[in-house]
C-alpha positions in Angstrom: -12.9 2.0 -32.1 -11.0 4.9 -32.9 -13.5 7.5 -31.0 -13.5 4.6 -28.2 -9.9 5.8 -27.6 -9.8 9.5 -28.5 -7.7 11.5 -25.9 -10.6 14.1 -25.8 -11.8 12.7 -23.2 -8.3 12.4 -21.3 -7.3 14.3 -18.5 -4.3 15.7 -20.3 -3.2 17.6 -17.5 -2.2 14.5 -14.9 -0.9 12.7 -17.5 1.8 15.7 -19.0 1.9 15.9 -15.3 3.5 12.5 -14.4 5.5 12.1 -17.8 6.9 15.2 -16.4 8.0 13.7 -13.3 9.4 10.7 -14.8 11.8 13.0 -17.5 12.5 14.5 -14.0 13.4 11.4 -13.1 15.6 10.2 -16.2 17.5 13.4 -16.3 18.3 12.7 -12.0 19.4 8.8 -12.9 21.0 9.9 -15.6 23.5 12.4 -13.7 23.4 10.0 -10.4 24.9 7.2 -12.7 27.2 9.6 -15.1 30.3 9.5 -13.1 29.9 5.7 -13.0 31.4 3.5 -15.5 30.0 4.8 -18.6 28.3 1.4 -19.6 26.7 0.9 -16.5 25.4 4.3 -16.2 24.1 4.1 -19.8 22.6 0.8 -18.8 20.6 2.1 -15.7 19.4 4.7 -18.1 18.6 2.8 -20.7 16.5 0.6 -18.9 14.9 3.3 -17.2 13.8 4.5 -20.6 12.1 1.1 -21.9 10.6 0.9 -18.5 9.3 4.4 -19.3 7.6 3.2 -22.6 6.2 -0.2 -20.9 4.4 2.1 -18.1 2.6 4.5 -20.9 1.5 1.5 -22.7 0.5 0.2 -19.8 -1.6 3.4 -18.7 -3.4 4.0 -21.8 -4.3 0.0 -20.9 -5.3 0.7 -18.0 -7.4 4.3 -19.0 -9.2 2.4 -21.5 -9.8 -0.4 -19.9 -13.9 -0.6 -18.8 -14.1 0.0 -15.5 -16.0 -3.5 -15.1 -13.6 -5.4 -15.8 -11.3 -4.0 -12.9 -14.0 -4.7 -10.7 -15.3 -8.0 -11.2 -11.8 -9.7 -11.6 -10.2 -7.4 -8.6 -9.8 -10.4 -6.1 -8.7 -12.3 -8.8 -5.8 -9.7 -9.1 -5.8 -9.4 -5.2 -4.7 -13.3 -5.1 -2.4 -13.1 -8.2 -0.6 -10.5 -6.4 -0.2 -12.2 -3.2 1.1 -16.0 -4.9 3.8 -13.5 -6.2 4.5 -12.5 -2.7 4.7 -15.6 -1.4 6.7 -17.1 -4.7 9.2 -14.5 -3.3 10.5 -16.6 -0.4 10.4 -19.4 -2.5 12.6 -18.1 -5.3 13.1 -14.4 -4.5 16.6 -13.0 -4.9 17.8 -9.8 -3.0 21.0 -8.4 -0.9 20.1 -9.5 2.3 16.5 -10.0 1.3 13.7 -11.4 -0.8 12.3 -9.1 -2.9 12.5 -9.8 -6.5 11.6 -12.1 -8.7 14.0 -13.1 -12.6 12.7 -13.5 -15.3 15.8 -13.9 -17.6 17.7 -10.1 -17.9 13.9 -8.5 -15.8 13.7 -8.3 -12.0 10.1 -7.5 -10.4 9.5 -6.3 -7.5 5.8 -8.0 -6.4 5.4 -5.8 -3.5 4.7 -2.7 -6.0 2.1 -4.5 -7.4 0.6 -5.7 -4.1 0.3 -2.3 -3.7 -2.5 -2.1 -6.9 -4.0 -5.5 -5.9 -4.9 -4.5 -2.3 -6.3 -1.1 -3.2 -8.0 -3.0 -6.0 -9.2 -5.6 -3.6 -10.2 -3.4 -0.6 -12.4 -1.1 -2.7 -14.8 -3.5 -4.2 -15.3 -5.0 -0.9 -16.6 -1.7 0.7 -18.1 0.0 -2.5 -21.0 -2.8 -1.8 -24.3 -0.7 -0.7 -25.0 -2.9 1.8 -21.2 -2.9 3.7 -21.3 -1.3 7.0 -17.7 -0.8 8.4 -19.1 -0.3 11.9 -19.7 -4.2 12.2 -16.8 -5.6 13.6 -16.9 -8.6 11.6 -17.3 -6.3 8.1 -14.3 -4.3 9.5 -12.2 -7.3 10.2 -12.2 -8.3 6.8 -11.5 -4.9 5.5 -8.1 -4.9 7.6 -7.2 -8.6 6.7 -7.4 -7.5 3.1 -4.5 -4.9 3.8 -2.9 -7.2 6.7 -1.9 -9.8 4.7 0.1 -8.4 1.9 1.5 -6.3 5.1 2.9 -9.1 6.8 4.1 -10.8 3.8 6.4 -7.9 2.4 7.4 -7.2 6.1 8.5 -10.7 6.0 10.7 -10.0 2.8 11.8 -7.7 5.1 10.4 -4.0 3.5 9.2 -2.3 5.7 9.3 0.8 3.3 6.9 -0.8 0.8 4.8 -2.8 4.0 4.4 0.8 5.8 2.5 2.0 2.6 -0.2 -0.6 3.5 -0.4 0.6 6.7 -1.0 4.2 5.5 -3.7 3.2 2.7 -6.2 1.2 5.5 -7.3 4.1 7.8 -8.0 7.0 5.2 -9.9 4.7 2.9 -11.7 3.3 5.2 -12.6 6.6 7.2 -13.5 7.1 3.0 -15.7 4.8 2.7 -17.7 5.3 5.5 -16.0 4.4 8.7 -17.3 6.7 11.6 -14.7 9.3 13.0 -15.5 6.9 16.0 -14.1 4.2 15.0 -11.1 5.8 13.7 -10.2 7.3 16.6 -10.5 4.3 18.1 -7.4 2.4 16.1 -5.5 5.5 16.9 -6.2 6.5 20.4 -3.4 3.4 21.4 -1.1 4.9 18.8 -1.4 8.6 20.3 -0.7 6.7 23.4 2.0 4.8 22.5 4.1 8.1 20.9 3.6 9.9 24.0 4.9 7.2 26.8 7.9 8.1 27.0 7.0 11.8 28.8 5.1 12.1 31.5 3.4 15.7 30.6 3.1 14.8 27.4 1.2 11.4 28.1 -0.8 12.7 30.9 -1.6 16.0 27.9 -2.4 12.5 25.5 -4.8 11.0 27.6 -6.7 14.4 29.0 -7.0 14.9 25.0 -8.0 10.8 24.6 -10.6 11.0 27.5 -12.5 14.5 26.5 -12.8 13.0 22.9 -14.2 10.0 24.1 -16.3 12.4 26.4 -17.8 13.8 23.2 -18.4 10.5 21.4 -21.7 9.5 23.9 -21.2 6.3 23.9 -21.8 5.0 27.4 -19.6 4.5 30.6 -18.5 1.0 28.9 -17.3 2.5 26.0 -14.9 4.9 27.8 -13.9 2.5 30.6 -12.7 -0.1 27.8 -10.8 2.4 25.6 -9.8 4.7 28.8 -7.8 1.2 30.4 -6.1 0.3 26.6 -4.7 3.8 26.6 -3.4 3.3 30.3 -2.4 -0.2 29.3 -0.3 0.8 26.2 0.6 3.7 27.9 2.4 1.9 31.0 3.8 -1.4 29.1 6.0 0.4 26.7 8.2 2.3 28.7 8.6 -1.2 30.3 8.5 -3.4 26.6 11.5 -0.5 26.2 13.5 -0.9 29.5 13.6 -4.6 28.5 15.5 -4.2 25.2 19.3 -4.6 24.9 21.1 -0.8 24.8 22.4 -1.6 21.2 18.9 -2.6 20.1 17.7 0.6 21.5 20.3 2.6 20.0 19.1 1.0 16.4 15.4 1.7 16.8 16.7 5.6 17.8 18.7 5.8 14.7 16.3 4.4 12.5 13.9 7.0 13.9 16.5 9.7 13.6 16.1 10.4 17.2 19.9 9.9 17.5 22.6 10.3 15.1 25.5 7.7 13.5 27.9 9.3 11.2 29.2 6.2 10.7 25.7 4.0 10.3 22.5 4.5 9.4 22.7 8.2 9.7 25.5 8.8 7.3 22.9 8.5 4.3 21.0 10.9 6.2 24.0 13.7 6.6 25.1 13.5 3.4 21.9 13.8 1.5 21.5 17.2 3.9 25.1 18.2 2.5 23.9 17.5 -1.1 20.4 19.7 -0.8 22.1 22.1 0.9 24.9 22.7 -1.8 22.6 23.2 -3.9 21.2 26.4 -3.0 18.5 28.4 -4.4 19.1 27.4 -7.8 21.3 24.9 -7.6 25.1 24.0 -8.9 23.8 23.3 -12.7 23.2 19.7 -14.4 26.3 17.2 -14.1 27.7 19.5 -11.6 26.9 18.4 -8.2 29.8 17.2 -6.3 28.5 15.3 -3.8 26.3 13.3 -6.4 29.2 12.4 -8.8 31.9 12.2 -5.9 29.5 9.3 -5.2 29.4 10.2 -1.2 25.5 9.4 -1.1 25.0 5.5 -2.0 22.2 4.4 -3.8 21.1 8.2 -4.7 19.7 6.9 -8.4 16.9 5.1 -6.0 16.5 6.2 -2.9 17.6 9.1 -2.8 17.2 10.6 -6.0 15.7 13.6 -4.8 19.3 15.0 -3.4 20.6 14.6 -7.1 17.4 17.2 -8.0 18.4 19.5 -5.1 22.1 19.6 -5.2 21.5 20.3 -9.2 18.9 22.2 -9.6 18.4 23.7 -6.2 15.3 24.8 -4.7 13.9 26.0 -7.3 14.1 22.8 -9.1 13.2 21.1 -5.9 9.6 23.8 -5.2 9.1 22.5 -9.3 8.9 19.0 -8.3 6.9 19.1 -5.2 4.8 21.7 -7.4 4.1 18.7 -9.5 3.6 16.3 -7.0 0.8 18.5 -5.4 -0.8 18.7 -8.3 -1.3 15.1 -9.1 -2.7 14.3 -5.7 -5.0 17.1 -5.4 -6.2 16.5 -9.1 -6.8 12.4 -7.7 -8.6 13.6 -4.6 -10.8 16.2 -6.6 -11.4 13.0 -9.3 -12.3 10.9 -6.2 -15.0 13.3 -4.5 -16.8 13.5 -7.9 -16.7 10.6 -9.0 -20.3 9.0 -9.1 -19.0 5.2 -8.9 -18.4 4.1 -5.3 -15.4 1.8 -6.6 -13.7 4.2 -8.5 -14.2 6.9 -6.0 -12.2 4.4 -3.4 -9.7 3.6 -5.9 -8.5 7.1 -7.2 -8.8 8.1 -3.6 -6.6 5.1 -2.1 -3.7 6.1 -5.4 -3.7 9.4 -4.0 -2.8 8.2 -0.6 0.3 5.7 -1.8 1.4 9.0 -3.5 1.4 11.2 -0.9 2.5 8.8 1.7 5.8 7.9 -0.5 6.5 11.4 -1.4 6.3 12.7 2.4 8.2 9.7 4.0 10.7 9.7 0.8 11.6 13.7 0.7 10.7 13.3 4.4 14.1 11.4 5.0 16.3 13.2 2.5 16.2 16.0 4.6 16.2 14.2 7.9 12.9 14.2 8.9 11.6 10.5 8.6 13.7 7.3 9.2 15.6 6.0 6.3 12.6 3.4 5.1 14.2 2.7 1.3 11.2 3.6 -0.4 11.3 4.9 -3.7 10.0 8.7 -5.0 7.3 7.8 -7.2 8.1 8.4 -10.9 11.5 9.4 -9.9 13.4 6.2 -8.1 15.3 4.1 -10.6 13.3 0.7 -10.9 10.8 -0.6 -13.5 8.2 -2.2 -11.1 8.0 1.0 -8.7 7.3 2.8 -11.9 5.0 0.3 -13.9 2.7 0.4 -10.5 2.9 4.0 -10.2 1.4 4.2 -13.7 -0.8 1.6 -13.2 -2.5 3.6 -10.4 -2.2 6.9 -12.7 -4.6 4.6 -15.3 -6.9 4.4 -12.8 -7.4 7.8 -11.7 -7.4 8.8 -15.9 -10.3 6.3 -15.9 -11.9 7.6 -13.4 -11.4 10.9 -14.7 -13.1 9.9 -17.8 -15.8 8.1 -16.2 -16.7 10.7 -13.7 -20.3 10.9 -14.3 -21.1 7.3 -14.8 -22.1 4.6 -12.5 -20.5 1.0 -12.5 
């Protein structure tokens, strides 16, 4: 039993990595909170911490847990996870939303764990031998795995955590063994839909949609059906746009940050530029940032917790942290191309995606980049679910680390 779990085995490196991260983390909540009252702020903290120690027992669980076991009762945890979803509109409390379930002094947040249950879900389903993603009917079912937890935590509404669904469904797919034909065939209307707005740069779009379509070979049907969606999508949304209301299009354009609000949405946005930008090259020193203890960025323990790091400890501290964050994923992705299991190779694979996608869109709109979506930095955001899932997912990739060279 004792060799059973011996950390020789252990990929040391991701997991000093993401205890790295999360210390990161403590130190940021712990200055975002200290010019708070003191009991509060030592209460975010201190939860923080036992959260901390929950999610390391819960990945040495999780690393030592037989791969088999993961795998035979993954739609098991697939349905658990969505009765949780659902149980949200039923008893779910929230500001405006649904999102969390009490127990007692404990709120969850069951969209994190959706997050574990789908990948789980949506990997044993296409590491069978047999599955062939280019039947329509095998493909269906691949996207209602991911659609349905989609809908449900858009419903909440949460569109940061539903978007991460979104993300996961094409690359592991394309993973698994979906043709680039396929693929380009979900985003063709996508391409087309971005580029509607402009002329040159739709007529560019679909001289770029039609060549690659060209290339594919796959009969005059083929192109003739995908050639009129494009045209289709193409011409209705500039219409579907005309037709809104001007303050509803002002909202979408501020939520994209295509337009600015000082006073709205974008004010989040301007003052966590401030903040990173005050911060310099190495930053203003720990408890020292102005902006984060004049408390002119809300919510920056969560959200935005990255501005705390950059107004602090500058860009240095900021190159650290995406330093480590670069690490992780390219450690999962090496992990996942090795791997010899078909189920663990799509699992580390699809944790590496949820990573990268919540560290681009989170940094992404801390400096303006990407709409203000309220999803968390992983290992970093105050909240005990978002950090319980995130080293869930880190368990996995650790066991697939350790069982690199085995099949399931």
């Amino acid at each position: 039993m004792l060799k059973r779990f011996s950390l020789d085995n252990l990929n040391l490196s991701i997991l000093l990595t993401v205890c790295v991260l999360t210390v990161c983390g403590l130190v940021a909540i712990y200055s975002a909170t200290y010019s708070t009252e003191a009991v509060t702020a030592h209460e975010k903290f201190s939860k923080q911490m036992v959260w901390f120690a929950i999610s390391l027992i819960a990945l040495f669980f999780v690393t030592y847990t037989p791969i088999k076991i993961f795998y035979k009762h993954a739609y098991t945890i697939y349905a658990i996870c969505l009765f949780l979803l659902i149980l949200v509109f039923l008893i779910g409390k929230g500001t405006g939303t649904r999102r969390w379930i009490t127990l007692g002094p404990v709120w969850l947040q069951p969209a994190e764990f959706a997050k574990v249950g789908a990948l789980l879900a949506l990997a044993k389903y296409l590491s069978r031998d047999t599955r062939n993603l280019n039947n329509l009917k095998e493909l269906v079912i691949a996207l209602l795995i991911i659609l349905i937890p989609f809908v449900l935590v858009m419903r909440q509404p949460d569109l940061g955590s539903a978007l991460v669904f979104l993300a996961l469904l094409l690359p592991v797919l394309h993973w698994a063994g979906l043709s680039a034909m396929v693929l380009f065939v979900f985003l063709a209307p996508l391409i087309s839909l971005v580029c509607a707005f402009n002329y040159y740069s739709f007529l560019v779009a679909m001289i770029i949609i039609c060549v690659i379509l060209v290339f594919f070979q796959r009969g005059l049907t083929f192109f003739l059906v995908n050639f009129i969606i494009n045209i289709g999508v193409g011409i209705i949304t500039p219409i579907m746009w005309d037709l809104l209301k001007e303050y509803q299009q002002n909202r979408i354009l501020t939520f994209l940050g295509l337009v600015q609000d000082p006073h709205g949405l974008g004010y989040q946005v301007i003052q966590s530029k401030v903040a990173i930008g005050s911060g310099g090259f190495s930053g203003k020193g720990f408890l020292e940032g102005t902006q984060t203890h004049l408390r002119f960025l809300p919510e920056q323990h969560t959200d935005f917790v990255f501005c705390v790091i950059g107004e602090e400890f500058g860009f240095i501290g900021a190159i650290i942290l995406l330093s480590l964050f670069f690490f992780l994923v390219t450690k999962a992705i090496d992990i996942a191309g090795s791997v010899k299991s078909k189920f663990l190779s799509i699992v580390t694979f699809g944790a590496a995606i949820i990573f990268i996608f919540q560290i681009f869109v989170n940094i992404g709109m801390t400096i303006g980049i990407m709409p203000v979506t309220g999803l968390p930095l992983p290992f970093l955001s105050y909240g005990g679910s978002s950090l319980l899932a995130n080293f869930v997912l880190t368990g996995l990739i650790l066991n697939a680390a350790r069982k690199r060279f085995e099949y399931l």
